[in-house]
Structure formats: C-alpha cells, structure tokens
C-alpha positions as CSV (number, residue, x, y, z in Angstrom):
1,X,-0.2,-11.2,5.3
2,X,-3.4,-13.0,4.3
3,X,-3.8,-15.5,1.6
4,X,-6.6,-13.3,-0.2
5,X,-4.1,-10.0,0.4
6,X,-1.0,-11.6,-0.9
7,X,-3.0,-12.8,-3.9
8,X,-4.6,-9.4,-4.9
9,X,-1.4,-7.6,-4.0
10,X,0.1,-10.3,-6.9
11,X,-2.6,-9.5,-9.3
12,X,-2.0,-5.7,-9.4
13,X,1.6,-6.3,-10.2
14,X,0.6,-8.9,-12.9
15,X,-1.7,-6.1,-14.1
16,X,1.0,-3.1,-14.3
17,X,3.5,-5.9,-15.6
18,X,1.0,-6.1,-18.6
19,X,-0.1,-2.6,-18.6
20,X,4.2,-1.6,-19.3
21,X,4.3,-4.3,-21.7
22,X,1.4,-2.9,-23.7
23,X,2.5,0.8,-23.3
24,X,6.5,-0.4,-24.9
25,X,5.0,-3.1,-27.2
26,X,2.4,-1.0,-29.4
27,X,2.2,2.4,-28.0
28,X,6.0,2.6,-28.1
29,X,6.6,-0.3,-30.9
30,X,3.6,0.1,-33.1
31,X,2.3,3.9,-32.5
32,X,5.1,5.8,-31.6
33,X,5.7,6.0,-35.4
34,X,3.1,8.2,-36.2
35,X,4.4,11.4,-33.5
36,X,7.7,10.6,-35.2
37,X,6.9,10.6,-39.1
38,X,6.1,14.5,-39.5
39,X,10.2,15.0,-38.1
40,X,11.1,12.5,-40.6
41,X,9.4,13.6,-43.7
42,X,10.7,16.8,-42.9
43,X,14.7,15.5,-42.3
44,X,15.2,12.8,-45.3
45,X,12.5,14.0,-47.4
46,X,10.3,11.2,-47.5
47,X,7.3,11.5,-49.4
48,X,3.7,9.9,-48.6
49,X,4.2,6.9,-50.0
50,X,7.4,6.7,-48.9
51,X,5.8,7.0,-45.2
52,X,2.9,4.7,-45.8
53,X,5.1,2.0,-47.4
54,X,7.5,1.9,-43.9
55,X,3.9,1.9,-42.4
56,X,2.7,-0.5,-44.1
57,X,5.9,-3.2,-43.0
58,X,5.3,-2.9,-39.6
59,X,2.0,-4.5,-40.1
60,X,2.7,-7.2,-42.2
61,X,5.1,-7.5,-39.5
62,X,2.5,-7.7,-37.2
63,X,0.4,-9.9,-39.1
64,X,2.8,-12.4,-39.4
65,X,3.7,-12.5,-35.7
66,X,0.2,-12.8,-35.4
67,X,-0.6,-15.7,-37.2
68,X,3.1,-17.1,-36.1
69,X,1.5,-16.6,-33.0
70,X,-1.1,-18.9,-33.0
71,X,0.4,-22.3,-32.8
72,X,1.8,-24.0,-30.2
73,X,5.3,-23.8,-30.6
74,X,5.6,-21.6,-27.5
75,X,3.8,-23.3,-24.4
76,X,5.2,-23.4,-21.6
77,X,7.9,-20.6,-22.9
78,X,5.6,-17.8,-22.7
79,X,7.2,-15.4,-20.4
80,X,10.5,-16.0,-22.1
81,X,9.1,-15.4,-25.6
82,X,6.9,-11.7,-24.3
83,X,10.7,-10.7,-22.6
84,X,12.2,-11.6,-26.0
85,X,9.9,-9.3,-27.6
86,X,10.1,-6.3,-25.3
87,X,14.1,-6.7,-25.6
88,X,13.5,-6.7,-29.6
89,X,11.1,-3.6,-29.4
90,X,13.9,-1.4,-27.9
91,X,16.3,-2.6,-30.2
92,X,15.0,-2.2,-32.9
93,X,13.6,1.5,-31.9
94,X,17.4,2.5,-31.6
95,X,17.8,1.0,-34.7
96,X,15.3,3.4,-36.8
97,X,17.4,6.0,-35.0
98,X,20.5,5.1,-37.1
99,X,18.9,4.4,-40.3
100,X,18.3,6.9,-43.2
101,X,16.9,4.4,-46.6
102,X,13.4,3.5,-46.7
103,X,14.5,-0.3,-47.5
104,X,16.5,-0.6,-44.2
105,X,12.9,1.5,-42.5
106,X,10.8,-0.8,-43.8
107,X,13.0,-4.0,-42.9
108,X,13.2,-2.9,-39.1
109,X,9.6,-1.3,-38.9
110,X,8.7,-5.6,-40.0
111,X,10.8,-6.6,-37.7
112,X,9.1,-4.6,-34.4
113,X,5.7,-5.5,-36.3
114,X,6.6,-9.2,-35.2
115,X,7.7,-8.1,-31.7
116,X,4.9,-6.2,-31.1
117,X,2.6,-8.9,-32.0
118,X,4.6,-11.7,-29.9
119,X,4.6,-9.2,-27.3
120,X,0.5,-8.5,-27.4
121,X,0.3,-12.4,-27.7
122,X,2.0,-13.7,-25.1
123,X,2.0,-11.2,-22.4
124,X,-1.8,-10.8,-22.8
125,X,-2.0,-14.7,-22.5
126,X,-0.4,-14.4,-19.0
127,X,-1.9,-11.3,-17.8
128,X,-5.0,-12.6,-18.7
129,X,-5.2,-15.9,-17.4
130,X,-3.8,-14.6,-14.1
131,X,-7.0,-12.5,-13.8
132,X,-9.4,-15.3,-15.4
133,X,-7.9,-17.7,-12.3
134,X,-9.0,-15.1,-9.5
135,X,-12.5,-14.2,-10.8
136,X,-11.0,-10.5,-12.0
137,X,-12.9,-8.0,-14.3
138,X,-11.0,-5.0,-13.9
139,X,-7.3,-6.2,-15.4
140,X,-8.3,-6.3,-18.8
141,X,-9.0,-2.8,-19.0
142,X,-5.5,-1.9,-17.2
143,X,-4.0,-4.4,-19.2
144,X,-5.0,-2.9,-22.5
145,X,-5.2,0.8,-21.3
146,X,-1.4,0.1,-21.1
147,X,-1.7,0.9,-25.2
148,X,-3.0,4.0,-24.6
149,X,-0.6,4.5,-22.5
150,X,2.0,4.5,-24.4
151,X,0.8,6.5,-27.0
152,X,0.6,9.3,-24.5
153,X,4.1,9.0,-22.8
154,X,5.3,8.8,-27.1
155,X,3.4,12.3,-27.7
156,X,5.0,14.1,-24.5
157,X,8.5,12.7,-25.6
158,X,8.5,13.8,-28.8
159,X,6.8,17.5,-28.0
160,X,9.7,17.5,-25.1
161,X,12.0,16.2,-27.4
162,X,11.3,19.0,-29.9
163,X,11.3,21.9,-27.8
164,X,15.0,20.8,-26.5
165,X,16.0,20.2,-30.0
166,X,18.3,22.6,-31.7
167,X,18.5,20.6,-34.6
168,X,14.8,20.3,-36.3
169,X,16.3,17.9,-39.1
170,X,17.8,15.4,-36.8
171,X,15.4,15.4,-33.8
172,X,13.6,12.3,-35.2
173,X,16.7,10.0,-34.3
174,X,16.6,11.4,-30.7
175,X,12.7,10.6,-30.4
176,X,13.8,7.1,-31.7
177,X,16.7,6.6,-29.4
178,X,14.7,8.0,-26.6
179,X,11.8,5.5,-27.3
180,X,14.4,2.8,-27.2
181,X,15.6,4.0,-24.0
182,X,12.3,4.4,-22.5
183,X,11.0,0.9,-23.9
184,X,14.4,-1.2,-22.8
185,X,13.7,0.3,-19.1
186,X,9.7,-1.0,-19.6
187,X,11.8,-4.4,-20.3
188,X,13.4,-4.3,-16.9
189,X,11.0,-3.6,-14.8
190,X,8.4,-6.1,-16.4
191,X,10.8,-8.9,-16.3
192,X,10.8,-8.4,-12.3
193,X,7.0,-7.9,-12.2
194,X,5.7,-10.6,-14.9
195,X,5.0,-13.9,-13.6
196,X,5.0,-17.2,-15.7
197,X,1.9,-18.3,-17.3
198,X,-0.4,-20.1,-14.8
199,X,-0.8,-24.0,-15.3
200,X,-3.4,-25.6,-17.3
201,X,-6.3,-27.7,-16.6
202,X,-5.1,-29.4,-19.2
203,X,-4.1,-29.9,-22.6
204,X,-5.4,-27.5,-25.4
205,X,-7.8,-29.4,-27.5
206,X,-8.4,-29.8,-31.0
207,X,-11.0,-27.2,-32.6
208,X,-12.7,-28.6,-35.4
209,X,-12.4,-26.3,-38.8
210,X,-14.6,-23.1,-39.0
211,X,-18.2,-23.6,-40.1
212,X,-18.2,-20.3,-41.9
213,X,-21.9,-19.1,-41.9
214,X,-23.1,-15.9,-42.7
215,X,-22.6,-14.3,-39.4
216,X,-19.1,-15.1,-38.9
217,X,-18.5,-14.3,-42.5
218,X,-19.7,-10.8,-42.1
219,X,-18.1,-9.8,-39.2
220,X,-14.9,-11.2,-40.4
221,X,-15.3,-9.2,-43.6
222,X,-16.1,-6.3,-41.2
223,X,-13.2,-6.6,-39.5
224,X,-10.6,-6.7,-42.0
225,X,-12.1,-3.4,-43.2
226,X,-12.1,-1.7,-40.1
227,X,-8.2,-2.2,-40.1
228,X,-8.3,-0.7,-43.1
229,X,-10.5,2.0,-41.9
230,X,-9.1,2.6,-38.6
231,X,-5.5,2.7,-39.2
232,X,-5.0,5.8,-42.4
233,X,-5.6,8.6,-39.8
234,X,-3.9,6.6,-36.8
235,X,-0.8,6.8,-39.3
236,X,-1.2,9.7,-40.6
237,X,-3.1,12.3,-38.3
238,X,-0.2,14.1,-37.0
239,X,1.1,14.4,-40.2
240,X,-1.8,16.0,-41.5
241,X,-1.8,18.2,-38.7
242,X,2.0,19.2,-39.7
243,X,0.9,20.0,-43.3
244,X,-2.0,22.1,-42.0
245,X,0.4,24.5,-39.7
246,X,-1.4,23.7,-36.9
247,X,1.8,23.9,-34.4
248,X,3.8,22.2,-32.5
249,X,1.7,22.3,-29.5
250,X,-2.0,20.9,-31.3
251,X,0.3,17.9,-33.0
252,X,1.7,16.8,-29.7
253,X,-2.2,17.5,-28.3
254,X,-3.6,15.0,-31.4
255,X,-1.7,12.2,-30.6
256,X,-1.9,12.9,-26.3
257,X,-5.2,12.9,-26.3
258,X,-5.5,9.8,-29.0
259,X,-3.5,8.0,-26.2
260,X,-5.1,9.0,-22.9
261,X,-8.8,8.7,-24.2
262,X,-7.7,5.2,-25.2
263,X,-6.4,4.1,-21.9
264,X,-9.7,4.8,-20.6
265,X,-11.6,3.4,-23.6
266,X,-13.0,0.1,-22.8
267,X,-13.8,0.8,-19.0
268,X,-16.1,3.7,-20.6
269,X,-17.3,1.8,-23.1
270,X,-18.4,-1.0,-20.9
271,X,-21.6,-0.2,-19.6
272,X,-23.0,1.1,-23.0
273,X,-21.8,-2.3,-24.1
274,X,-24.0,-4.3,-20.9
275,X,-26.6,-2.3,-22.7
276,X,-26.7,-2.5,-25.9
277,X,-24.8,-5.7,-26.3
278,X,-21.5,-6.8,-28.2
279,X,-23.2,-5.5,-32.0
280,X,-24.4,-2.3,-30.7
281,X,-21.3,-1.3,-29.1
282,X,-19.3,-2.6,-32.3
283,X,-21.8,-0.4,-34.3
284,X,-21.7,2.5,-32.2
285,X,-17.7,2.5,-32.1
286,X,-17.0,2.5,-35.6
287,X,-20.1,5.0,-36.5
288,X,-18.3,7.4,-33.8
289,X,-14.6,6.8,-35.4
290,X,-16.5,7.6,-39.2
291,X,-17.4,11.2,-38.0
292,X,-14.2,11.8,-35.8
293,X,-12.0,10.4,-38.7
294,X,-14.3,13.3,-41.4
295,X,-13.5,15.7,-38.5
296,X,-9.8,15.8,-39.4
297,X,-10.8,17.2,-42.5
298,X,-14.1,18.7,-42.3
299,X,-13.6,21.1,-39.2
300,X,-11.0,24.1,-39.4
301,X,-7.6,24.2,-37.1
302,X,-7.2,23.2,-34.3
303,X,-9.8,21.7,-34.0
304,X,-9.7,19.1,-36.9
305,X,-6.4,17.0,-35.2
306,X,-8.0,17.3,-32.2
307,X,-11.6,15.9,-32.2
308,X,-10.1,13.2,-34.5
309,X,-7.6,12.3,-32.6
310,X,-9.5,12.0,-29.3
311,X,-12.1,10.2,-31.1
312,X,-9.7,7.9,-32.7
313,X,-8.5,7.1,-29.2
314,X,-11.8,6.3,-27.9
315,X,-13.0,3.6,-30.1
316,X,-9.9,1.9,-31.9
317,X,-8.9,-0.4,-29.2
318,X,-12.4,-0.5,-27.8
319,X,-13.6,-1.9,-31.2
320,X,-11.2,-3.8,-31.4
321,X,-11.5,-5.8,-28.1
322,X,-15.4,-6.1,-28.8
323,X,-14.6,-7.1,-32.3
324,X,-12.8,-10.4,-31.9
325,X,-15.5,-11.1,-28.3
326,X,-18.2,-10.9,-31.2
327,X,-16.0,-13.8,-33.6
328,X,-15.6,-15.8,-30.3
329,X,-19.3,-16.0,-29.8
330,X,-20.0,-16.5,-33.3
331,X,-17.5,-19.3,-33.3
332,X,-18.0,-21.1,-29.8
333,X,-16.7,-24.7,-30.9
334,X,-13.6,-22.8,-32.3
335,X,-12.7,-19.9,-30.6
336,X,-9.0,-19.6,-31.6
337,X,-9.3,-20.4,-35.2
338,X,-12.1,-17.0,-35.6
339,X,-9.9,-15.2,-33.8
340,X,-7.0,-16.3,-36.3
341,X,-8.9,-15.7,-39.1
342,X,-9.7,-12.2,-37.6
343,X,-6.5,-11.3,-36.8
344,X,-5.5,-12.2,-40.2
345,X,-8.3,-10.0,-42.0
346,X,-7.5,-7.1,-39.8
347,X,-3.8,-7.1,-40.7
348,X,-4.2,-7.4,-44.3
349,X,-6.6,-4.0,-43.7
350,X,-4.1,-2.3,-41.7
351,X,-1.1,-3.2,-44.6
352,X,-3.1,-1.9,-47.5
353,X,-4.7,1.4,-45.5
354,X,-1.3,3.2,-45.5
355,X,0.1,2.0,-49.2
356,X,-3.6,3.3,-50.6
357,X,-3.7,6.3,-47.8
358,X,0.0,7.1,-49.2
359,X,-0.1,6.5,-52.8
360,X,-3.5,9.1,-52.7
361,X,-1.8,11.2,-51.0
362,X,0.8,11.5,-53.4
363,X,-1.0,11.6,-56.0
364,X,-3.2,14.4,-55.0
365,X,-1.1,16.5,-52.9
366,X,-3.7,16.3,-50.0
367,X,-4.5,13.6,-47.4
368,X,-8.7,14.9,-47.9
369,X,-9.3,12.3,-50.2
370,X,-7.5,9.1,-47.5
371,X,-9.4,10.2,-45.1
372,X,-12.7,10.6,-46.4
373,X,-11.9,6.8,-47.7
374,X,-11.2,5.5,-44.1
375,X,-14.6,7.0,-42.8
376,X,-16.4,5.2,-45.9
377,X,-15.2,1.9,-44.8
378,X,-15.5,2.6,-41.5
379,X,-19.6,3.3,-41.9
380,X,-19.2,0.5,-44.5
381,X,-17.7,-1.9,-41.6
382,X,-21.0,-0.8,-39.2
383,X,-23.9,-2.2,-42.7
384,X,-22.1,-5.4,-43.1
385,X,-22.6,-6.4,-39.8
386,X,-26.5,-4.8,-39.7
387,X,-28.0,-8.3,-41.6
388,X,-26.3,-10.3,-38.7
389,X,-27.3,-8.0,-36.1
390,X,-29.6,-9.8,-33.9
391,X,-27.6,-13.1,-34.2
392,X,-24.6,-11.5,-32.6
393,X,-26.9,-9.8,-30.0
C-alpha cells in the first residue's frame, strides 16, 4: 500500500472517529434532551420551568467545560481526556434514566454539559489537526456533521422507542438508557479509530490580551445573543409540537429532519459563504433561523414543527462554525482568547434562553410568546453585526 493511500485511508478513519464522537457527545449528550423532554413532562409532571431549568444546567455545564477547556492543562493528554468524556456522556445518559427530582436532573444534565464540551474540545483538536497536516477540506464538515448526526439517530430511537413502549409514562428512562447504550458503543469504537493528537511545531505561544475594538465587540455581543436566540426552540420545539397534538409521527419528523439538514449544513452552506463572505453567510444564517423559528408558531400543523425544525437544522451549527471563523479574523494576534471570550458569551445565551423560554412559558400557558423572543434576537443578532459589516468581509 502506498504512502499517499495509507495516509488518506488513515484520515477517513480520523474523520468517522470524530464524526461518532460528535454524534454521542452533543447529538446524543447535548440534544438528545429535547426528543426526550415531551415523555418526561408527561411521566413526572414537570412543568416548563421545570424543563428549562434542567435545560439550562447542561449549559452552564457546557460553558464551564468550555472555558475549563481552554488552558493547557491537557496537552499532550488529549485523546485520553475526549475518551474520558465519551465514557462520562454514556454514564451519565443512564443516569437520567434512574433519576426522578429535578435537583438530581439538573446536577447530571451539568455534569454531561462538561463532557460534552471536553468532548467537542479535544476530539475536534485532533480531528482537526489531523486534516490541517494533510492539506484536507472536506473533514471538517464530516467531523461536525457528526452532530447532526446524532440528533437524527436520537429522533429514530425515541419514535422506535415509543411505538414499542407499553408503558407511555416510563418510556423516557428507556430512551435514556438506550442513549447510554448507543453512546458507550460510540466510545468503543472511537477509542479503536481515534489517533493521538499530532505533534507540534512547537510550543503554543503567548497571545497578547484582546484589543477589544468595535468589530470584535459586536460580533461577540452577537454571538452571545444568538445562543440565546438559537437554543429556546432547539429545547423546546418537540415539546411544542406535543402540546399542539401534532402526533407522534411529525415530533419524531421535527427533530429528524433538525438533525439530518444539519449534517449537511456547512458543506451546503459553503459556497454561498465563498460568495458572499464570512458576514454575509453569518447574516444570512440567522435571518433564515428568525423566520424558521416564527414558523413554529405562525404556520398551522404539521407544518409549524416541521419547517422550524429543518430550518433550525440548517443554520445552527453552520452559524455557529462561521461565527467564531469571523472572531478569529477579527482577532488575528489572539485567536484563542476571541474564541474564549466567544464561547463564553454564547454559553451564558444558551443558560438564560431556556430559564426565560420556561419561566414565559409558565407564565402564559403558551410557548408563542418564547418563540417570537428567540426570532427577535435572532434578527437582532444579524443589525449588531450590520455597522461592522465590511470589516469582517
């Protein structure tokens, strides 16, 4: 076998290594959630803010692996620390299956938060530089279509899952148990596939500190909205399709096609965005996501949970791949820090979209009045960013 075959037959295992990772890490450990909630609610009763609460731990669990994430304390340990993750991710799946308060919910949904993120980190730091050492465009979009994924293989468990149930009330701990079963077999076979981290050039420098000009500043702001934004109908949408009586059969078609339109996402999205450039594809996402997230409440059944969730699927991870390209060109001396800073914004949206999402909810019986905030901010995310448009290019 040549040199050149034995190399690309390597990188298309690092790339479905990373693609399984993604697909148990968030479509399993982050998304899976929102398939299983409307079982839930139904089984212990749990009210909206009950659900957006649990929600909300998982991502300040998230945003606390992510910023945990950012320092060095795990160089050279890379692979180990992404295997650790995975392993955590199943566990703690199973363990949502055995619990019933929303205390002990919220403490374990935290818990896969930080997995998830550790896992997104450091497998994507692997995956990545694999294909940035052979000169490859195409493993990013595997890699992250992995995501999508997963939130596809989540929907067709649960609607399997529910059709074999004879117990409604319960069948929420099978999808959980399931998922953990499903995710801890992901672990095995990307411990045989994923390779260590390839070796550095040479040490990491120093960045200096952020020079926080308007740009950046913008887009930052923009970004932590769009968390917001993004993630009350990715929490919620199959829920409101529950509540509306839409069937069993258009909620497991919400979140299936929320998952298989973003495995594709970014590939699609990539020549509009050799087009139009990193700000007009950024723009052009979240404008899309605005009328796809008023869809879920503006058009009639089946419909609604339909276009919403397909729309959701094509622009979520799509924006948010572009979104944190855009801080790293804003930010060329200090790449990393923007991207902390980033990270950070965008998890402190994605904690307080399903505590205000829920709380509204509650309050008003109806999830109209969430959603029509989420596409606000989303359009509002698209004007902060039109004054630094042509610096961002």
């Amino acid at each position: 076998m040549s040199k050149g075959h034995s190399d690309q037959v390597s990188l298309v295992k690092t790339a479905l290594a990373g693609a399984i990772a993604m697909a148990a890490a968030m479509g399993f450990g982050r998304f899976s959630f929102t398939p299983i909630l409307p079982s839930m609610m139904t089984g212990l009763g749990l009210s909206s803010a009950d659900a957006g609460l649990i929600a909300a731990g998982n991502f300040a669990g998230y945003l606390a692996g992510a910023v945990l994430g950012a320092y060095g304390w795990a160089a050279g340990r890379e692979r180990l620390v992404a295997l650790g993750a995975l392993l955590t991710t199943a566990l703690a799946l199973a363990a949502m299956g055995l619990s019933e308060s929303v205390v002990a919910f919220v403490i374990i949904r935290f818990v896969a938060g930080l997995a998830s993120a550790f896992a997104m980190i450091f497998t994507s730091s692997i995956v990545l530089g694999h294909a940035a050492a052979r000169g490859s465009d195409h493993v990013q979009s595997a890699h992250f279509g992995g995501v999508g994924m997963g939130i596809a293989t989540s929907s067709l468990m649960v609607m399997l899952i529910g059709w074999l149930s004879t117990e409604e009330a319960n069948s929420f701990r099978t999808d959980w148990f399931t998922g953990a079963a499903l995710s801890f077999l992901a672990f095995l076979i990307v411990w045989r596939l994923l390779p260590a981290a390839p070796a550095r050039a040479g040490e990491a420098h120093s960045e200096p500190p952020l020079t926080w000009r308007k740009p950046l500043a913008l887009v930052t702001l923009s970004y932590g909205l769009f968390g917001f934004g993004y993630v009350i109908t990715a929490t919620f949408i199959v829920a409101m399709a529950r509540l509306g009586q839409a069937g069993q059969t258009i909620e497991f078609l919400t979140w299936f096609l929320t998952g298989c339109t973003a495995a594709v996402s970014i590939f699609v999205w990539r020549p509009v965005m050799l087009r139009v450039g990193l700000a007009g594809v950024y723009v052009a996402g979240l404008l899309v996501e605005a009328a796809g997230v008023l869809a879920t409440v503006l058009l009639p059944f089946p419909y609604a949970p339909l276009i919403g969730g397909a729309s959701l699927g094509a622009t979520f991870i799509m924006i948010t791949a572009y979104g944190l390209r855009i801080g790293r060109t804003l930010s060329p001396q200090s790449p990393r820090r923007a991207l902390a800073f980033m990270t950070a914004a965008f998890g402190v949206g994605q904690i307080a979209g399903p505590l205000v999402a829920g709380w509204l909810a509650e309050t008003t019986g109806s999830f109209t009045g969430p959603t029509v905030l989420a596409a606000l901010a989303l359009v509002a995310c698209a004007l902060l960013v039109v004054p630094v448009y042509r610096r961002i290019g």
